[in-house]
C-alpha positions in Angstrom: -20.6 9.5 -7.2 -23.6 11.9 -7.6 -23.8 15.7 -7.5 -24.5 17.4 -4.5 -27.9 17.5 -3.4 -30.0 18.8 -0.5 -30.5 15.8 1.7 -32.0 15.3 5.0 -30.8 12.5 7.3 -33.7 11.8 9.6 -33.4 10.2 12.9 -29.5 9.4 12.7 -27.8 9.1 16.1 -25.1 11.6 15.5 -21.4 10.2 17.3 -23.8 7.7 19.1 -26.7 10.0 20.9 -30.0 10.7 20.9 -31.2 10.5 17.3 -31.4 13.6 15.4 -31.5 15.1 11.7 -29.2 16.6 9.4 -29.6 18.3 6.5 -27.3 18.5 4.2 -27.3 21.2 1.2 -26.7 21.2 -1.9 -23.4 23.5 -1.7 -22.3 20.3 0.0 -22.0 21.6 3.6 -23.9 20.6 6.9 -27.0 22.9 6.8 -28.2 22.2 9.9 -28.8 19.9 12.5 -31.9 19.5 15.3 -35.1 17.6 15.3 -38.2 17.7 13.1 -36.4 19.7 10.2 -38.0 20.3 7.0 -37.4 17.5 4.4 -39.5 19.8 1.3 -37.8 19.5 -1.7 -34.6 17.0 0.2 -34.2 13.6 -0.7 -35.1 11.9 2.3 -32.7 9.3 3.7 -34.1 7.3 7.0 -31.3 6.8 9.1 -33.7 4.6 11.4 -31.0 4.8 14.5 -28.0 4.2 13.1 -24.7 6.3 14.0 -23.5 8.7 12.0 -19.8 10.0 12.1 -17.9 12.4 10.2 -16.3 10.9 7.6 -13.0 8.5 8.3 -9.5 9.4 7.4 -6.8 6.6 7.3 -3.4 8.0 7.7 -2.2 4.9 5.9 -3.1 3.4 2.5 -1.1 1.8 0.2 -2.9 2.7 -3.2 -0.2 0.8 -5.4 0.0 3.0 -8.2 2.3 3.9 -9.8 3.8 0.8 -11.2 1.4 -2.2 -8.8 -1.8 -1.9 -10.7 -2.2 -5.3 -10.6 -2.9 -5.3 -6.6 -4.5 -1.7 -6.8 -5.4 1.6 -8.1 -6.3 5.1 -7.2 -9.9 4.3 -8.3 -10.0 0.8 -6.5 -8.4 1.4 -3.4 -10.6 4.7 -3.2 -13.8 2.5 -3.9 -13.0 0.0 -1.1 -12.4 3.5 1.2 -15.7 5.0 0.6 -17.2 1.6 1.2 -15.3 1.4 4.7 -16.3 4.9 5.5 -13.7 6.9 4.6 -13.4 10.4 3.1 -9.7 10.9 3.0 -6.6 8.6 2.7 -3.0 9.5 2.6 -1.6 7.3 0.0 1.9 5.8 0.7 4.9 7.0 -1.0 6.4 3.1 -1.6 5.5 2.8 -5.3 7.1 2.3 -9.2 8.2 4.6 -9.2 8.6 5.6 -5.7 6.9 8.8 -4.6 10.0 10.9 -3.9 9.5 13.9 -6.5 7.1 16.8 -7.0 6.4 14.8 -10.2 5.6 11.6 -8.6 3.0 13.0 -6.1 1.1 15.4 -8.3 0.4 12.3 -10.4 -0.9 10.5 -7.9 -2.7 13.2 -6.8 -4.1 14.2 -10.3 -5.3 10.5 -10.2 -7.7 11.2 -6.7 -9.2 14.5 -8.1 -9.8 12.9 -11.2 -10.9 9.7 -10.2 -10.8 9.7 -6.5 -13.8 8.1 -4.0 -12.5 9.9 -1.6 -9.6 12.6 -1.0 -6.3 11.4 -1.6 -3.4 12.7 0.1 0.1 11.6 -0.8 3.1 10.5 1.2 6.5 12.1 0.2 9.3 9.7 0.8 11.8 10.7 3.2 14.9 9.6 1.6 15.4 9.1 -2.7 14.3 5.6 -3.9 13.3 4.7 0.3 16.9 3.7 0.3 17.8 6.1 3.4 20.8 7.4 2.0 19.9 10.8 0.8 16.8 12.9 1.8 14.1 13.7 -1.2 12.8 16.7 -2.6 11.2 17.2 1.0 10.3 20.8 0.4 9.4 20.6 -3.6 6.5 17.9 -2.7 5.6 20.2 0.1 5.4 23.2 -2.5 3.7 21.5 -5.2 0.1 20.8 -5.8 0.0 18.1 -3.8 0.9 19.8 -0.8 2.3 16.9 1.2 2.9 17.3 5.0 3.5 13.6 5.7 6.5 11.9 4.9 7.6 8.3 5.1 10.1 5.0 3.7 6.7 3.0 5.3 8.2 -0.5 4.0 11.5 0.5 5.3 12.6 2.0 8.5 14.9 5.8 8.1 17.5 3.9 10.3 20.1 6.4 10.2 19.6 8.6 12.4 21.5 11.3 11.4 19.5 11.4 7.8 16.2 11.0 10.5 17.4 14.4 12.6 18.0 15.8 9.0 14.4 15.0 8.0 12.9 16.1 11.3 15.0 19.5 10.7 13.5 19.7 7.9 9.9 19.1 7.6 9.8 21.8 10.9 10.2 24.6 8.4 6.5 23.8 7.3 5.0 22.0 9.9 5.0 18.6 8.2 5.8 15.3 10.4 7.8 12.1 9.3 6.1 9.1 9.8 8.6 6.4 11.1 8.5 2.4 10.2 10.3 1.7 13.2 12.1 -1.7 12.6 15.9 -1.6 13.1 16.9 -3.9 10.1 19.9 -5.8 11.6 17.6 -7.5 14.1 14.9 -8.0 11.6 17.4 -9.7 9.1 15.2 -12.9 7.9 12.4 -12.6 10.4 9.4 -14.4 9.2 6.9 -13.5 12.6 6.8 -12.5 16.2 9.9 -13.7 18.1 8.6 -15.5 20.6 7.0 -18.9 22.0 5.1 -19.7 19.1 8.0 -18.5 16.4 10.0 -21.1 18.9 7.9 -23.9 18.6 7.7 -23.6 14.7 11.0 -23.1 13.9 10.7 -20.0 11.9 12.8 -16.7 12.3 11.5 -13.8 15.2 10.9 -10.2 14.8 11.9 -9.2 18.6 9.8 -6.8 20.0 13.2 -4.7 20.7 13.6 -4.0 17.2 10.6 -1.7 17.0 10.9 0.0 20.2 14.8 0.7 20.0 13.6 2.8 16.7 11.0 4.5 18.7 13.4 5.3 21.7 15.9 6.8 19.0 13.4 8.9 17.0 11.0 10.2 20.1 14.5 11.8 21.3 15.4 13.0 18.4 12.2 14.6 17.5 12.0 16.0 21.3 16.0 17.4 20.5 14.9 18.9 17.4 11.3 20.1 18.4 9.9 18.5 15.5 6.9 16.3 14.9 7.0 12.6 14.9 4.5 10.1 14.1 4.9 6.2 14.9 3.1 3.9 11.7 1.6 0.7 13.1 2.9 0.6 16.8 2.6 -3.3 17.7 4.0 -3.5 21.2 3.4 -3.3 25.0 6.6 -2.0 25.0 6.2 0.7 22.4 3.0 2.1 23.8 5.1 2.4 27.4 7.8 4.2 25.2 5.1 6.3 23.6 3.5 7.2 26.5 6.4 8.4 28.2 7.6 10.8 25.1 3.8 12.3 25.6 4.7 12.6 29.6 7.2 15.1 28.9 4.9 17.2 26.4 7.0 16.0 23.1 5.1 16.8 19.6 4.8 12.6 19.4 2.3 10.6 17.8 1.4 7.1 16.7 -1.1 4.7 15.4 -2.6 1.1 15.8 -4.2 -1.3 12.6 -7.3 -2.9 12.9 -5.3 -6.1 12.7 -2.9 -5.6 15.3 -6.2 -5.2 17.9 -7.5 -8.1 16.9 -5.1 -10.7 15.6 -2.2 -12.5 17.7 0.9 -14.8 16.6 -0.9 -17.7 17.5 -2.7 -17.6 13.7 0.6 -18.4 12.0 0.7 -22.2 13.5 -1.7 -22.4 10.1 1.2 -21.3 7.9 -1.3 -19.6 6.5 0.6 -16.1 4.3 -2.5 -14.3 5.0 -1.4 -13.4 8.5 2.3 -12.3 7.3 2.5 -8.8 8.2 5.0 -6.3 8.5 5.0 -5.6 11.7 4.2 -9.4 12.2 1.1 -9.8 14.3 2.2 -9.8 18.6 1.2 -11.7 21.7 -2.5 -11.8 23.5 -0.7 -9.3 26.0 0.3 -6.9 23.1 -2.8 -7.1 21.7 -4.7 -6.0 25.4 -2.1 -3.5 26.0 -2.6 -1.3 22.5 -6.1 -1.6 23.3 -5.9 0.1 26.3 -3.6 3.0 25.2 -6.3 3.8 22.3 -9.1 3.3 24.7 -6.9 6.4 26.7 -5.6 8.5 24.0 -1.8 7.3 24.4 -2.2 5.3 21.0 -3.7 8.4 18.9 -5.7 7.1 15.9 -6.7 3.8 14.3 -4.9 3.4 10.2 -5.2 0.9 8.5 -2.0 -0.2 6.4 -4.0 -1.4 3.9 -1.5 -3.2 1.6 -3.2 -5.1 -1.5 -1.5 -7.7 -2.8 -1.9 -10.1 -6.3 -3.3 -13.8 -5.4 0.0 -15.2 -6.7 1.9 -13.0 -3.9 -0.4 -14.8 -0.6 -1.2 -18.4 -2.5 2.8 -19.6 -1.9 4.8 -20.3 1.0 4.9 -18.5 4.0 8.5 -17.7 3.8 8.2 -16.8 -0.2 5.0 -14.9 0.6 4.4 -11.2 0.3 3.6 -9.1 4.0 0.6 -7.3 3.9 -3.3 -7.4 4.6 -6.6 -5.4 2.8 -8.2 -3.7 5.7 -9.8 -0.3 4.0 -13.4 -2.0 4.1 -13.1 -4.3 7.5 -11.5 -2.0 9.6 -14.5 0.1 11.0 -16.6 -3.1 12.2 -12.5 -4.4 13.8 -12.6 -1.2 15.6 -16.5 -1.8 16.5 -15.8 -5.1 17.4 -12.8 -4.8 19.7 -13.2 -1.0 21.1 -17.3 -0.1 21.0 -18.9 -3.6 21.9 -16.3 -4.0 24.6 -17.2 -1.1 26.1 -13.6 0.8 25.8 -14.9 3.1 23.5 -17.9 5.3 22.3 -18.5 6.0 19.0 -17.9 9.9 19.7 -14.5 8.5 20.3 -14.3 6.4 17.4 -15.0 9.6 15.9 -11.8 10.9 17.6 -9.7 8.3 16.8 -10.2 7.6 12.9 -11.3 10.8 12.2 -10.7 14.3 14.2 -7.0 13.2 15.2 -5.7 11.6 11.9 -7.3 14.9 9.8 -5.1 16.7 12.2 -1.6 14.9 12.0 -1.8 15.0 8.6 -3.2 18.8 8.6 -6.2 17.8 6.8 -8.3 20.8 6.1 -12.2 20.0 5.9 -11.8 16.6 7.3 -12.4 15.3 11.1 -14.6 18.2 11.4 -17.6 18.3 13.8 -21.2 17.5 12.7 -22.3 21.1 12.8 -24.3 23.8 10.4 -21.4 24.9 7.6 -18.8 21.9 8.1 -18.1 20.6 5.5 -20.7 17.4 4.8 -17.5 14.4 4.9 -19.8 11.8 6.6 -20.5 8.1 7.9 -23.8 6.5 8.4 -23.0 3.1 10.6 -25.5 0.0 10.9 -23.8 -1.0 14.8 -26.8 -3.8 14.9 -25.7 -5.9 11.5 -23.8 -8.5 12.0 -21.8 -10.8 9.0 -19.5 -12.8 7.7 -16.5 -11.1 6.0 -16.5 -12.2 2.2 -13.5 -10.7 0.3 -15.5 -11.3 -3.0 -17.6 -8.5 -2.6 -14.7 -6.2 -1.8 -14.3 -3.1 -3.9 -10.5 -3.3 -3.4 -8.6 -5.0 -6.7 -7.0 -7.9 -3.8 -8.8 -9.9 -1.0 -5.9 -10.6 0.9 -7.8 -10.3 4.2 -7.2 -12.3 7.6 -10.8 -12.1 7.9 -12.5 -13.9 5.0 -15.1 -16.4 6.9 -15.3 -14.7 10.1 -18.4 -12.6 11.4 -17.9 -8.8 12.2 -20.2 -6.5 13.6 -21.6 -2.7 11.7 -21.8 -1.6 8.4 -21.3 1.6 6.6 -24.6 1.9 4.5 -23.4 5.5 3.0 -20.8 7.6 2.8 -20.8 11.3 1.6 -18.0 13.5 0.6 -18.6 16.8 0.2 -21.8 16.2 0.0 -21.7 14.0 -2.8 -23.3 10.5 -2.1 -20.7 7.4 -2.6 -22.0 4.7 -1.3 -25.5 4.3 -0.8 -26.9 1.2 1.3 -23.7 -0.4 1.1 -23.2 0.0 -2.8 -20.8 2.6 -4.6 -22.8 4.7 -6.7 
């Protein structure tokens, strides 16, 4: 990426109005903002309409290294980020070895200051090895130089819920919030998809919807008994967004968050027996899909992530049952969100702004990110082509896999550049 630089946007829509400029400096902040500034000695970028946001912030990325640098890395998975728009990404904590140690997450945190696109954040583990036995060194990756305030098993659901009220407990002390997987194993035991018509009619093993809201009924109370913070990862059904909405009614320190995928795709995809819709949680009904819609659209669903989860060719080119869960989404998921939020009218881009930006930055209490577009914010920003419209080819990704559900299908908007801190990273669609 390039130093930082005075630069002068000129005639970008900022969060979707009236088109304005904004000059950035060269001690990478926001200078100012307003029409007809002065571009002397600025390197002039013409923004020409498009919408610029302050930069994304996915609350869920699985970077792979450690130990899977054959999916991803800290430098490829941050490439594809910067590409998709985003200027922050909390890496997950399920790696070789597993992020459970002071040790662990400085390293991967050395790894984004040193070679990071974008800010990386790590996830502490909540339990030692993500085998919910024993709680980690909660409070030593809090202390350390990473300075984690999320926690997770994401891969694995903290089941027991006495180790969960333990983990709440503790994380309170610092203001830190576990992020639940909520799948209760024993009714997920050999679930290949959905359990439903469809899983019915194939013959393959269903992932009720009860086994993710029975988690999520367990943990809202608990976090409510404790007066700690919970976060939901990847909420997938109607019945969890009722369950969510309903621990917000009663003012309890709940969150959650909805993939790209899981507004878009439906159970219907897997009659192709094709492993590049095997997902974890397994892609839901039509009625699903139109139901976590409509809590985003109303704030009840709190922020888009994307679960990005690379995988090696060999790990999606096999049988669906042999075949690894996961999907690529850092680089698809702003023109998903464009396509089944903005261009349906459900949401603005001020509230996209909200939604993958302001609110993730502050569940993961992300200084300098999801800040406003104003004079001496920091300069973490998007600029958005809404009019472009293509077809999604994973060989142009920046990400090491191109395990995507979407290869062949046309998307709307494109992030043309990204800045962090003022530094330019991608630059009409290309990492510099």
């Amino acid at each position: 990426m390039t130093e930082p630089k005075t630069t002068l946007i000129r005639g970008a829509r900022v969060l979707g109005g009236d088109p304005q400029d904004v000059l950035i400096g060269a001690d990478g902040t926001v200078e100012s903002v307003g029409h007809g500034l002065d571009a002397a000695g600025a390197e002039v970028v013409p923004a020409d309409g498009r919408v610029l946001l302050p930069g994304l912030v996915d609350l869920h990325t699985h970077l792979r290294e450690p130990g899977r640098e054959d999916s991803e890395t800290v430098l490829t998975g941050t490439r594809a980020a910067a590409r998709g728009g985003f200027t922050a990404v909390h890496a997950m904590a399920n790696t070789f070895p597993v992020a459970d140690t002071a040790g662990v997450v400085e390293q991967v945190w050395r790894l984004g200051e040193q070679h990071g696109y974008c800010d990386v954040r790590p996830v502490g583990a909540v339990t030692v090895g993500l085998e919910g036995k024993q709680l980690a060194e909660l409070g030593a990756m809090h202390d350390s130089a990473a300075g984690v305030r999320v926690f997770s098993d994401d891969g694995r659901c903290v089941d027991d819920a006495v180790i969960m009220r333990r983990a709440l407990e503790y994380v309170k002390a610092f203001d830190g919030v576990v992020a639940q997987h909520a799948q209760e194993p024993r009714l997920t035991e050999g679930a290949q998809m959905n359990e439903g018509t469809v899983s019915a009619e194939l013959g393959l093993a269903g992932w009720p919807a009860a086994a993710e809201e029975s988690i999520i009924a367990r943990d809202v109370l608990l976090a409510a008994h404790v007066g700690s913070r919970v976060h939901i990862c990847h909420l997938s059904t109607a019945g969890s967004v009722e369950l969510v909405r309903w621990a917000k009614s009663k003012g309890w320190d709940v969150t959650a968050e909805v993939t790209p995928h899981h507004l878009l795709l439906t159970d219907d995809l897997v009659r192709s027996y094709n492993p590049v819709y095997k997902v974890n949680p397994p892609l839901r009904t039509e009625a699903d899909v139109l139901a976590l819609r409509e809590a985003l659209a109303d704030g009840t669903i709190d922020c888009v992530a994307t679960d990005h989860a690379p995988h090696p060719h060999e790990d999606k080119d096999c049988e669906w049952a042999a075949a690894a869960m996961g999907m690529v989404g850092l680089e698809t998921a702003l023109s998903v969100v464009q396509h089944t939020m903005v261009d349906t009218g459900l949401l603005d881009w001020a509230q996209v702004a909200d939604r993958m930006s302001h609110r993730p930055a502050g569940i993961g209490r992300l200084e300098g990110h999801g800040r406003p577009i104003a004079p001496g914010e920091p300069a973490n920003l998007v600029l958005i082509d809404p009019a472009y419209r293509g077809r999604v080819d994973p060989a142009g990704f920046a990400s090491r896999s191109a395990n995507t559900p979407y290869e062949g299908r046309e998307l709307p908007g494109r992030v043309t550049h990204t800045w962090l801190r003022g530094r330019t990273t991608v630059v009409d669609g290309k990492l510099v």
